[in-house]
N, C-alpha and C positions, 0 to 999 in steps of 0.2 A: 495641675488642677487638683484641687481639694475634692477628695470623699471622706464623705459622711456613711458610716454603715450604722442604722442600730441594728443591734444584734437580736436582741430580744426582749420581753417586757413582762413583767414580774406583778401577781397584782396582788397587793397587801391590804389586809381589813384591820386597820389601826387607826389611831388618832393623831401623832405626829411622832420627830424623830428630836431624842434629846428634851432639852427646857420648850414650851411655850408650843402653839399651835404650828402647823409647817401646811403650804399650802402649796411649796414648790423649793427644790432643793438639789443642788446638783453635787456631789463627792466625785473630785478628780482623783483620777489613778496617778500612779507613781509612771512615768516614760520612760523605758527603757531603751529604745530605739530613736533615732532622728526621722524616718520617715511617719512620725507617728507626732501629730502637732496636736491633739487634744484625747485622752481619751477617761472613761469613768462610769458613771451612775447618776441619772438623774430621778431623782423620786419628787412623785405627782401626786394630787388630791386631798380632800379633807376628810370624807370617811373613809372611804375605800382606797390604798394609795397604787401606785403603779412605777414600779422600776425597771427601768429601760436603762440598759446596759450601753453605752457605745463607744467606737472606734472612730476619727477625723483624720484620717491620711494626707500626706502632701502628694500622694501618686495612686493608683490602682491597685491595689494592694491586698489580698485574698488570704484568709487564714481562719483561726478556730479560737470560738472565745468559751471557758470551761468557768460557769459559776458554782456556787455550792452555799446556800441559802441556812442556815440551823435558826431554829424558832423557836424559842420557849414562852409558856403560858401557863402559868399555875406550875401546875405538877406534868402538865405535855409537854414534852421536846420531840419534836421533828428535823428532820436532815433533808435538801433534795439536792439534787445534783444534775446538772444541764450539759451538753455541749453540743455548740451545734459554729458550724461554716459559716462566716461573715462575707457577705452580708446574707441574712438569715434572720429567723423568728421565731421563738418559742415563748412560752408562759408556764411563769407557777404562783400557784395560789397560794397565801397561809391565813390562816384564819385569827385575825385578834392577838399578834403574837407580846408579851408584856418587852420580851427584846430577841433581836435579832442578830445573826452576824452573818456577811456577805462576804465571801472571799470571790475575786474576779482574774482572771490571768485572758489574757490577749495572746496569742502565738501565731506566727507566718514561717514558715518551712523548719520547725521545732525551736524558731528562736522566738524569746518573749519580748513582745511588743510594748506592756504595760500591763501593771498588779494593783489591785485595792483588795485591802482588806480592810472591812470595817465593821464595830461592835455600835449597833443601834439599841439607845432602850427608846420605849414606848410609854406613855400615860398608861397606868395601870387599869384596865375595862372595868364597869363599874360592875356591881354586886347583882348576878344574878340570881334569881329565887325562883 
């Protein structure tokens, strides 16, 4: 039997990811294990967006998923850093970032299940005054 864990859900104040508007978008992970039939980052919405990290198992399958979000805008750079038990829930916020980079690892009893890393830019925010 297939599980599904999301892990957790990430919610970003952007406009889209890459060229053109993004209103739903999913980045799979790299699989490192066979008991691991899908796993990645789906990002959601058109102002505010929301990234939801997850794991698709072929079995029941219990383990720790460690993200690490860096955000820059203008002259801000921010770092945060997650890890929580799958299946499991957390949230981080970043506000308006111009690009991003997600680094995601999946592990079950210290072995790695599935990695993304991925560098997002963003529509640059318009001209505040």
């Amino acid at each position: 039997m297939k599980q599904l864990h999301a892990a957790f859900a990430i919610a970003l104040v952007s406009s889209n990811v890459g060229a053109g508007p993004m209103v739903s978008q999913t980045l799979d992970a790299e699989i490192l294990d066979p008991r691991v039939l899908r796993c990645g980052v789906s990002i959601e919405g058109e102002g505010m967006k929301t990234i939801r990290p997850f794991i698709e198992t072929a079995s029941d399958l219990r383990g720790r998923i460690d993200i690490k979000v860096q955000s820059r805008s203008g002259s801000n750079a921010n770092v945060s850093r997650q890890s929580v038990g799958f299946p499991g829930n957390n949230i981080i916020a970043v506000g308006r970032p111009a690009s991003m980079r997600i680094e995601m690892t999946a592990t079950s009893d210290g072995k790695q299940l599935c990695r993304l890393a991925k560098d997002i830019e963003f529509d640059e925010p318009g001209l505040r005054i």
